[in-house]
VOPAGU-2260 file (C-alpha; in pm, 1 decimal, decimal comma):
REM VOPAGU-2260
SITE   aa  ch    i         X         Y         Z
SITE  UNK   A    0    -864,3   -1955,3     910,1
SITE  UNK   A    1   -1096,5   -1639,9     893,7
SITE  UNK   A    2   -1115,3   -1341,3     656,3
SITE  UNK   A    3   -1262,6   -1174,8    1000,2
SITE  UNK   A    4   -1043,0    -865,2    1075,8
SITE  UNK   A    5   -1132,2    -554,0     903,1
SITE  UNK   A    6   -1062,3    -539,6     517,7
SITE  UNK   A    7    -891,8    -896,2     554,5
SITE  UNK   A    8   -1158,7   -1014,5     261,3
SITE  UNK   A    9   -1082,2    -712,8      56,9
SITE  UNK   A   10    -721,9    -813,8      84,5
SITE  UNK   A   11    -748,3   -1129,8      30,3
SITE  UNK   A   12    -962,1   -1075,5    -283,0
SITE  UNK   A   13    -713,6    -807,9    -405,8
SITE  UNK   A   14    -391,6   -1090,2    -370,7
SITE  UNK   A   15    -596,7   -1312,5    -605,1
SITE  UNK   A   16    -667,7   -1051,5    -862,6
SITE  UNK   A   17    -272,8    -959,6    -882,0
SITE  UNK   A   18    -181,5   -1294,8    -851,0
SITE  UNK   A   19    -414,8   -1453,3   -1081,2
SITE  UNK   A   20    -396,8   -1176,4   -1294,4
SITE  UNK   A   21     -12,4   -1200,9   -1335,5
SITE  UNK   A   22     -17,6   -1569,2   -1407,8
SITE  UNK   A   23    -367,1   -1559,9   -1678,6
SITE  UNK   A   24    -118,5   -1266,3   -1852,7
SITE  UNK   A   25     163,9   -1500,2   -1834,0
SITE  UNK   A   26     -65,1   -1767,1   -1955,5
SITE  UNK   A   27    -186,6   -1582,2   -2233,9
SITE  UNK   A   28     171,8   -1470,3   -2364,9
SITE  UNK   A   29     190,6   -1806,1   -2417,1
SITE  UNK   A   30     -77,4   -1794,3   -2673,1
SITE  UNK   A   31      48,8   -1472,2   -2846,5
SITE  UNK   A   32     408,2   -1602,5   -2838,9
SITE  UNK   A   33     420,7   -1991,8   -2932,7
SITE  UNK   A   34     626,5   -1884,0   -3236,9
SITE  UNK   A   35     855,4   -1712,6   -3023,6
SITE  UNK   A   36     839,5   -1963,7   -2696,3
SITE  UNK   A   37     855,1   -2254,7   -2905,9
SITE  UNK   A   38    1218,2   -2308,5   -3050,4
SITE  UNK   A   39    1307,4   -2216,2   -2654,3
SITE  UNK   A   40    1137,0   -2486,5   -2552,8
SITE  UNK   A   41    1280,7   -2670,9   -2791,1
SITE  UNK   A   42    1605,6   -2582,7   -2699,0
SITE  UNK   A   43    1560,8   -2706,0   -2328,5
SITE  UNK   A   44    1475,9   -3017,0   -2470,6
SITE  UNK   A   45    1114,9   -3041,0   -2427,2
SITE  UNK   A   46     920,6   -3341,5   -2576,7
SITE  UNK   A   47     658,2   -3159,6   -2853,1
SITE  UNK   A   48     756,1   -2772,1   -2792,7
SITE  UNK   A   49     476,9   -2623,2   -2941,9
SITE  UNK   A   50     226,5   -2868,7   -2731,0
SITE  UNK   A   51     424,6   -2744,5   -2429,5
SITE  UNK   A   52     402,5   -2429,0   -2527,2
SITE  UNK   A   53      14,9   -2414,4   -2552,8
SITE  UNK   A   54     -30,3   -2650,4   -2256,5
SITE  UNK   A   55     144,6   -2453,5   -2017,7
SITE  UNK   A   56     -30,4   -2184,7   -2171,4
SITE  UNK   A   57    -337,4   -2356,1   -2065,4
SITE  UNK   A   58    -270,9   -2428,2   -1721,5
SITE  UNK   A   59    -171,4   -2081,6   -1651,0
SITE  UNK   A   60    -438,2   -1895,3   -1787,4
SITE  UNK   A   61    -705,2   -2132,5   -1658,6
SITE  UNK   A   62    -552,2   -2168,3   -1308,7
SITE  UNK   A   63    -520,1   -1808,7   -1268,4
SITE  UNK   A   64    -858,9   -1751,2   -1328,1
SITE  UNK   A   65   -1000,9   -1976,3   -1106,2
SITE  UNK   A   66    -779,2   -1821,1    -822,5
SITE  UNK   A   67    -939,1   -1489,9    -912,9
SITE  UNK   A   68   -1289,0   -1652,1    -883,6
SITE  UNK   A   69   -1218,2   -1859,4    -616,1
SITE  UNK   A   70   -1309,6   -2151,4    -812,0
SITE  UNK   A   71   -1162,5   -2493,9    -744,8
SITE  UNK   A   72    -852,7   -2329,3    -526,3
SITE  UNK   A   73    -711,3   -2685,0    -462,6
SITE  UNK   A   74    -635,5   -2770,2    -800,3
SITE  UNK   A   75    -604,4   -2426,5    -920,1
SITE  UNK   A   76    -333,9   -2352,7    -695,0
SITE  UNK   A   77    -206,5   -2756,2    -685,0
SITE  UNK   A   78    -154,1   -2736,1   -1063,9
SITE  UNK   A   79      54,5   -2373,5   -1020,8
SITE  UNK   A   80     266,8   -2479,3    -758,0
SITE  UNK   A   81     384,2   -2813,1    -905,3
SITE  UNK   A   82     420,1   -2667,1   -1271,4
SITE  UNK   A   83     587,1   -2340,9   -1154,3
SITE  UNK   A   84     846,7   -2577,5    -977,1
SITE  UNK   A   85     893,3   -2817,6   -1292,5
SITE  UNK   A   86     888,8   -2516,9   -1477,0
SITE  UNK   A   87    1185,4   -2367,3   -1294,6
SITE  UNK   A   88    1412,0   -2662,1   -1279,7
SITE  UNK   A   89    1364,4   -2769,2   -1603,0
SITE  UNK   A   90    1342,3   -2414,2   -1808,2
SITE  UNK   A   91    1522,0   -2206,2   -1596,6
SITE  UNK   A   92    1847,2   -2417,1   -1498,8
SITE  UNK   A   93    2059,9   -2111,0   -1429,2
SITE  UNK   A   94    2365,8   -2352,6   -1345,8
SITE  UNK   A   95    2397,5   -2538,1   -1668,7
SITE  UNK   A   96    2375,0   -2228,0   -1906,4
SITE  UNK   A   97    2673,6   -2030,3   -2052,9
SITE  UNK   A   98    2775,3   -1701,2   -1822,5
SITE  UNK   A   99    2624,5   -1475,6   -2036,5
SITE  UNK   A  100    2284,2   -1665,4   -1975,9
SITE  UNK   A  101    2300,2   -1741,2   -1615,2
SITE  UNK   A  102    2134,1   -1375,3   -1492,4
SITE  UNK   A  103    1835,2   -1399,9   -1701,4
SITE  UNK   A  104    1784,3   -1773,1   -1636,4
SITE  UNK   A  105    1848,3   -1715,4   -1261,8
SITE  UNK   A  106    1624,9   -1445,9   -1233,4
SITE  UNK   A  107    1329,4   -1640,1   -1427,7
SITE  UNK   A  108    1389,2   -1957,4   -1164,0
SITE  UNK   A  109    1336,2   -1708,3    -853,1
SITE  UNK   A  110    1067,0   -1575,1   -1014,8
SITE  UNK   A  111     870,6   -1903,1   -1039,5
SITE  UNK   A  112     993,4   -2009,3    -728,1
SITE  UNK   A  113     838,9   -1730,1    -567,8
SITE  UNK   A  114     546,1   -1791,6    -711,3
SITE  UNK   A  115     510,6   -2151,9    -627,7
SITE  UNK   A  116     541,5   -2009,9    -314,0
SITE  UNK   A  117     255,5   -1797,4    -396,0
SITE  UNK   A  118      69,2   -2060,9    -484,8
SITE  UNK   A  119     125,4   -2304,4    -209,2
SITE  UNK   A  120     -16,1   -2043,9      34,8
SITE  UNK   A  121    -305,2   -2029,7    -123,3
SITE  UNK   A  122    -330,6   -2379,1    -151,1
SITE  UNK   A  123    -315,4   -2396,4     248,8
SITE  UNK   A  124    -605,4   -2193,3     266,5
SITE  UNK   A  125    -806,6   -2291,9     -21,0
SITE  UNK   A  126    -991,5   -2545,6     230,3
SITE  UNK   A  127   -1143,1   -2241,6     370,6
SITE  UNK   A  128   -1455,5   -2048,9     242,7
SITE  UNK   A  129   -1297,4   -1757,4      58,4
SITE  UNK   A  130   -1420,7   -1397,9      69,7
SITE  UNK   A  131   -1578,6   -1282,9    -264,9
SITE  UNK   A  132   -1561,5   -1603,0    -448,0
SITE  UNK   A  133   -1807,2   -1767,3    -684,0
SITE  UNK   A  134   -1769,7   -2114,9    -348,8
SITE  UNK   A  135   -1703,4   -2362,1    -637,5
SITE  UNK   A  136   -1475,7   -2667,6    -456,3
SITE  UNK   A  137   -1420,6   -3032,0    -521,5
SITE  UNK   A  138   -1257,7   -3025,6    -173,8
């Protein structure tokens, strides 16, 4: 695939910003709100909430900078598409919540389903040189 068509780079580079952007912030909410996060993740029934907490934390912000750079975009985007999917089923599972719950926790699932999606096409590209990145790959 090519970034040859007029502003296609520019484009491309913009996607990562709001993408990565949107997941470092997400990532970094983590950080700000473990006190908060924590008993939720607890109540899902997560092994060591707080460590979840900050781990996913983690992963997020450090994955979404990377996409921004263009820095390691298999794992980057690997990592985002298989947590954002855990993530979903396993936080978010809208059909095993009261009534009252079932909007908010449905609307949280889409949301990380749509960005797994995200992610997962920029992992098909990430193979490819990418416009305005920093060219650090394993693959």
């Amino acid at each position: 695939m090519a970034f040859e068509s007029a502003g296609a780079g520019e484009l491309f580079l913009l996607g990562r910003l709001l993408f990565g952007g949107v997941l470092a912030f997400m990532g970094l909410n983590h950080f700000q709100n473990a006190g908060q996060m924590t008993p939720y993740a607890e109540a899902k029934g997560l092994p060591a909430p707080a460590a979840s907490v900050y781990g996913s934390g983690g992963l997020l912000l450090v994955s979404g900078v990377l996409l921004i750079l263009g820095a390691y975009p298999v794992i980057a985007a690997g990592a985002l598409a298989t947590f954002l999917v855990a993530s979903a089923v396993m936080m978010h599972n809208f059909w095993a919540v009261p009534d009252d719950q079932m909007q908010d926790e449905m609307t949280q699932f889409l949301k990380n389903i749509a960005l797994a999606g995200g992610a997962l096409s920029l992992l098909a590209v990430a193979g490819t040189a990418w416009p305005y990145s920093v060219g650090l790959s394993l693959f």
